[in-house]
N, C-alpha and C positions, 0 to 999 in steps of 0.2 A: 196842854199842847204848847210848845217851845214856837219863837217866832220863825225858827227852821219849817217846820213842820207845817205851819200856817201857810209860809210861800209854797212851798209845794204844792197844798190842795187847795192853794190857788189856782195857780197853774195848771192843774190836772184841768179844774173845773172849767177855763177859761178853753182847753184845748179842747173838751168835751161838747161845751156849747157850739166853740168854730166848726167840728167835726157836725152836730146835729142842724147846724144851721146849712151849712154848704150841703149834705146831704137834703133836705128840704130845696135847695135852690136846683140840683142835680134833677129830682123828682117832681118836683113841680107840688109836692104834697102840703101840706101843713104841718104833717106830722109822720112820723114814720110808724106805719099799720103793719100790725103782722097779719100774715093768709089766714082767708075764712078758713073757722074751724075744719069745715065738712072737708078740707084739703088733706089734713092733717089728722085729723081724727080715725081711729082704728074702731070698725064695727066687730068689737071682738066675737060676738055672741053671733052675730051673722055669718062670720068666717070659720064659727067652729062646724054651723049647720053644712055651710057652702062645702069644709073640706070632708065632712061626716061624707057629702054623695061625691068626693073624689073617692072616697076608700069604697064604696057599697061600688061603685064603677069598678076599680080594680078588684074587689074581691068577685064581683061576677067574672069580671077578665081572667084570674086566679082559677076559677072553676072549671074550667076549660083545659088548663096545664093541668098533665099529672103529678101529682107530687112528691112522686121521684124526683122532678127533671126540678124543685121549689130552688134547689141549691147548686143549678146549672142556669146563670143569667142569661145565656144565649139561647133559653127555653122561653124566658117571658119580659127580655127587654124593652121589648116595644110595650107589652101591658104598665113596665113600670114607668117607663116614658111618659105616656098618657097620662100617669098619676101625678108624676111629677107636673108634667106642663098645669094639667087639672089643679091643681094646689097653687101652682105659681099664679096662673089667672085670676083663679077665684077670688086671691091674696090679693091680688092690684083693683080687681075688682069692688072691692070694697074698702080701698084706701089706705090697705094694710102694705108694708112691706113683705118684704120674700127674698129668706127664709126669715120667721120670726118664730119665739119658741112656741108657740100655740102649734102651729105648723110640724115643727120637729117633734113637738111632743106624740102629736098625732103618728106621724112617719115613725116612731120609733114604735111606736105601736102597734102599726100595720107590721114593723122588722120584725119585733117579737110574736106574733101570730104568725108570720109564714117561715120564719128565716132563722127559728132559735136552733135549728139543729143542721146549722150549717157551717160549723164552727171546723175548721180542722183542728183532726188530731194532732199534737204537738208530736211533730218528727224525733224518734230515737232513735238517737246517737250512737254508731257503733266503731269499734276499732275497726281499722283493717286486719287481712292477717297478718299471720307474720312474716311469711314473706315478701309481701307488698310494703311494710313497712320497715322491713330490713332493707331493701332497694330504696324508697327513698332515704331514708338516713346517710346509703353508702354512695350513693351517685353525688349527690354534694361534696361529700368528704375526698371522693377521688377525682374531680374535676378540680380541687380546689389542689389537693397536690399536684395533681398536672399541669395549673394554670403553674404553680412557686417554681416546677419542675420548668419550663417552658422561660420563663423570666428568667432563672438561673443560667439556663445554658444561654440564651441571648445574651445576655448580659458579659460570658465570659469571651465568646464567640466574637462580641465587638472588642475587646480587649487585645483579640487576636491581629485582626484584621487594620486597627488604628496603628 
């Protein structure tokens, strides 16, 4: 390490200390703590139980809808509502964030159990006929000579008149 290099992580360190010191005087602390674990901590294995009776909830609420109406939402929004808020809670409830992939992973599970065949069919494409597209083709083509047509005679019309 060159005497360049030396002053610098000096300096670094000297700003590092001011910054850790002044924060200590700000806090009143001795040291800067981070948040008890249980703040922070995700109870995975408990939030997969908690969101297991969000889904047994919506699969009873599910049981109720016909399942014709599984790929019409305005048949079981409110059931999925429920699910959702159900997850979101159960999630905070145990100190997990929302959404996190345990969560999703779940919900895409519940999608694939009720929702797999709710896929639309991919719209075919057809021509018009031919005479619907012989009119559009020609209605541009002779607005556009009418418009040159239109300009022209203006155009000579003021020639006239100056």
């Amino acid at each position: 390490m060159d005497l360049r290099e030396s002053a610098v992580l000096k300096l670094f360190m000297v700003v590092f200390v001011a910054n850790v010191s002044m924060m200590r005087d700000l806090t009143g602390a001795d040291s800067v703590t981070a948040p008890p674990p249980h703040r922070w901590m995700c109870n995975e294995s408990r939030l997969q139980w908690e969101v297991e009776v969000c889904g047994d909830d919506f699969k009873r609420n599910m049981d109720h809808v016909d399942p014709k109406f599984w790929c019409n939402l305005t048949h079981f929004i409110s059931e999925y509502n429920l699910f959702s808020l159900c997850t979101e809670t159960k999630s905070k409830g145990v100190e997990c964030y929302w959404p996190n992939p345990l969560v999703e992973s779940y919900i895409i599970r519940i999608h694939k159990t009720f929702f797999s065949n709710c896929t639309n069919k991919p719209m075919e494409l057809v021509d018009p006929p031919d005479e619907t597209l012989t009119l559009l083709i020609l209605i541009p083509v002779f607005l556009t000579l009418a418009m040159i047509a239109v300009v022209v005679w203006c155009s000579k019309r003021s020639d006239l008149l100056a």
